[in-house]
C-alpha positions in Angstrom: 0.0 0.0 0.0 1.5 3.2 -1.2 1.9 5.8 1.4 -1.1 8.5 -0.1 -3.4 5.5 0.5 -1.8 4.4 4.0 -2.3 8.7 5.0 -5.9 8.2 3.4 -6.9 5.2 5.8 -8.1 7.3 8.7 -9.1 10.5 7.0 -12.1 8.1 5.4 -12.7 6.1 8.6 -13.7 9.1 10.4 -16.0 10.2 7.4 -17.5 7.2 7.6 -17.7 6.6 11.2 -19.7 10.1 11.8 -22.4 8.8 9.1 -24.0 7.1 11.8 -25.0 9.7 14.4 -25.3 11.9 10.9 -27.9 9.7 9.9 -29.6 9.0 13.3 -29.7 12.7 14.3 -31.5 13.3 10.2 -33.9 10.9 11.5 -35.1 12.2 14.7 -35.3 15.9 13.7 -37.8 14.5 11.3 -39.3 12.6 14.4 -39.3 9.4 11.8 -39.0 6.1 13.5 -36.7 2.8 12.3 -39.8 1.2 11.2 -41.2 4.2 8.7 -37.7 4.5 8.1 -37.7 1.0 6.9 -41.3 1.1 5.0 -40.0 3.9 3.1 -36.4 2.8 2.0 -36.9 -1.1 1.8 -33.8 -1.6 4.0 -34.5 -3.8 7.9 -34.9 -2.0 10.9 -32.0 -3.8 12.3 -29.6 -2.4 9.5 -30.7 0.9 10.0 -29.7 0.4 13.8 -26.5 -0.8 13.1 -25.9 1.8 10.6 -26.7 4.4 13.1 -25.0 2.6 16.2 -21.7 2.6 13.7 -22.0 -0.9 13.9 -22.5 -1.2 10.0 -20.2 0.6 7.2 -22.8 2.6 4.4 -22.4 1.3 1.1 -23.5 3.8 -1.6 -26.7 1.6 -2.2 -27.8 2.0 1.3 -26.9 6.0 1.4 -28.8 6.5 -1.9 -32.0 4.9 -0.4 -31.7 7.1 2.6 -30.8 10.4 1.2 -34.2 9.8 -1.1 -36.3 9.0 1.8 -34.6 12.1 4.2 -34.6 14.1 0.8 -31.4 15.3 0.8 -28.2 15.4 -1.3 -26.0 12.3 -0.8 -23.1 14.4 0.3 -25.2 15.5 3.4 -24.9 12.3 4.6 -21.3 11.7 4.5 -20.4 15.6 5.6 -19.1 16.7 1.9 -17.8 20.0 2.0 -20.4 22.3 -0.1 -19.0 22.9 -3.3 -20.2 24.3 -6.7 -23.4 27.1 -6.2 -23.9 27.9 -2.7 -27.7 29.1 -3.5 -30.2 27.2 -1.6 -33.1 26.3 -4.3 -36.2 25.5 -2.0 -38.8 23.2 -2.8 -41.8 23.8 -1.7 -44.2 21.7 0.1 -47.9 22.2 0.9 -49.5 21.2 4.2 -52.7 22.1 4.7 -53.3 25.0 2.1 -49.8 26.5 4.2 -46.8 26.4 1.7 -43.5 25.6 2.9 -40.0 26.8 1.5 -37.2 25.5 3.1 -34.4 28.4 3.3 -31.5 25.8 4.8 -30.2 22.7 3.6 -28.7 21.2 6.6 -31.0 18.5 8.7 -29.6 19.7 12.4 -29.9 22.4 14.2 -32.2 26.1 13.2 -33.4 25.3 10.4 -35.1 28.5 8.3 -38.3 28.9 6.3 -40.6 31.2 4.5 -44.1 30.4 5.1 -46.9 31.2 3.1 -50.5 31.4 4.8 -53.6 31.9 2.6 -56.2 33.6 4.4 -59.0 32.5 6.9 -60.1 34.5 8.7 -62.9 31.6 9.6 -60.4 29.3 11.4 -61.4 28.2 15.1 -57.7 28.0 17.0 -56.3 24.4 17.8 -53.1 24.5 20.0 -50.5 22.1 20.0 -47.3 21.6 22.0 -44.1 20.1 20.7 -40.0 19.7 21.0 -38.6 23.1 20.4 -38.1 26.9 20.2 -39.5 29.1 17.4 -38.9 32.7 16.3 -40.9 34.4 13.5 -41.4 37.4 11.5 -43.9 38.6 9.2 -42.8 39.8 6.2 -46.3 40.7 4.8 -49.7 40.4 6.1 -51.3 40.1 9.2 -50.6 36.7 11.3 -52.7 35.2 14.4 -50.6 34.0 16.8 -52.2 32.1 20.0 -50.1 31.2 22.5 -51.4 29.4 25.9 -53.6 32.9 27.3 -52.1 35.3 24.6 -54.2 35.8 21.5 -52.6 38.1 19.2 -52.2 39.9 15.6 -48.8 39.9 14.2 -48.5 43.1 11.7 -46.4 43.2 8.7 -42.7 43.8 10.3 -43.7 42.6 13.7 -42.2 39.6 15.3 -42.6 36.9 18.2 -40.6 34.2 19.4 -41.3 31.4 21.9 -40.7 27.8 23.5 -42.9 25.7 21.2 -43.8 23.4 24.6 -46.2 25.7 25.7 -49.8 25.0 23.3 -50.1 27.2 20.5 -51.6 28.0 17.1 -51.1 30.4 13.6 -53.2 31.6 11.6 -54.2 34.6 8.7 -57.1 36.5 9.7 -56.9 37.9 6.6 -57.5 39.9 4.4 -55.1 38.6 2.2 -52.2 35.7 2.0 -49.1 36.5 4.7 -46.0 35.5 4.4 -43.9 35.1 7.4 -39.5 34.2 7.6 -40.0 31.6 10.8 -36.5 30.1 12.3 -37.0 27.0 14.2 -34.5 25.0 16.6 -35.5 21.5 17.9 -33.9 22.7 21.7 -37.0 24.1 23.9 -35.6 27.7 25.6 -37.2 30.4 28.2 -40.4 32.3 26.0 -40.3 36.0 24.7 -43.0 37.3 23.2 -42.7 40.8 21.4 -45.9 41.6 19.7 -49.4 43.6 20.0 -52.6 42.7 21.6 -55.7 41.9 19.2 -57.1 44.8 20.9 -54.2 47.2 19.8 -53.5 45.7 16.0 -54.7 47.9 13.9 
């Protein structure tokens, strides 16, 4: 073995021992479990636990499958350095008539988006709590933000930030669509809120 390969050797085998905890910490910030994880890639629960547990080396089959089903470029997975165009392209998704563009490419940690909210002003408020800490600000449009006792209007400009434990709820009132930049972090923090009453929006 020449000595470029033999200086080689351990540069790879830390790439490829950090895929694991790469690939299990993809997996829980998308709250998927080793069994939907299975269903969607074909490969067995128990080699997706020994690929997390570093148990198992990835083969470019097995990465290929998992980078579909995690949507996200192969060299995510292995901890490429980002090369070529640094522009993030979003793709948009659409959850319940809210559009979604994702303004980060990286699985961990705040992740960015712009949201788009078409308006209804009809909508009756259901709360939910979950892992995490949220800021947002509206970039246009008027935003409904209930939050445990606080019911309020976001204005265009206007922002609010908060630990996503505590039950809460968005919506437009309307009149038209709102867009809003929202930064999101999966670590629950101590709750600020900086916005207007109802009874003071304007």
């Amino acid at each position: 073995m020449s000595d470029s390969a033999n200086d080689e050797a351990p540069e790879l085998d830390a790439v490829l021992d950090a895929v694991g905890p790469r690939l299990r910490s993809l997996r829980q910030t998308r709250k998927a479990t080793l069994a939907q994880l299975s269903a969607t890639t074909g490969i067995s629960v128990s080699t997706l636990s020994r690929l997390e547990s570093g148990q198992r080396r990835p083969t470019l089959e097995l990465l290929l499958r998992l980078a579909r089903a995690h949507q996200v470029p192969l060299d995510e997975l292995v901890g490429a350095p980002v090369t070529g165009d640094p522009r993030v392209r979003p793709d948009p998704v659409v959850r319940n008539g809210v559009t979604y563009l994702p303004l980060t490419r990286r699985p961990g940690g705040v992740r960015a988006y712009k949201l788009i909210y078409p308006a209804k002003p009809e909508a009756a408020p259901e709360p939910k709590a979950h892992e995490g800490y949220e800021w947002l600000y509206v970039l246009s449009g008027r935003m409904r933000l209930v939050l445990a006792e606080h019911d309020v209007v976001l204005a265009t400009g206007e922002v609010a930030e908060f630990d996503t434990h505590i039950p809460h709820w968005f919506g437009n009132p309307g009149p038209g669509t709102a867009e809003v930049l929202s930064l999101f972090g999966p670590q629950g923090e101590r709750i600020h809120i900086r916005a207007r009453s109802r009874g003071s929006a304007r």
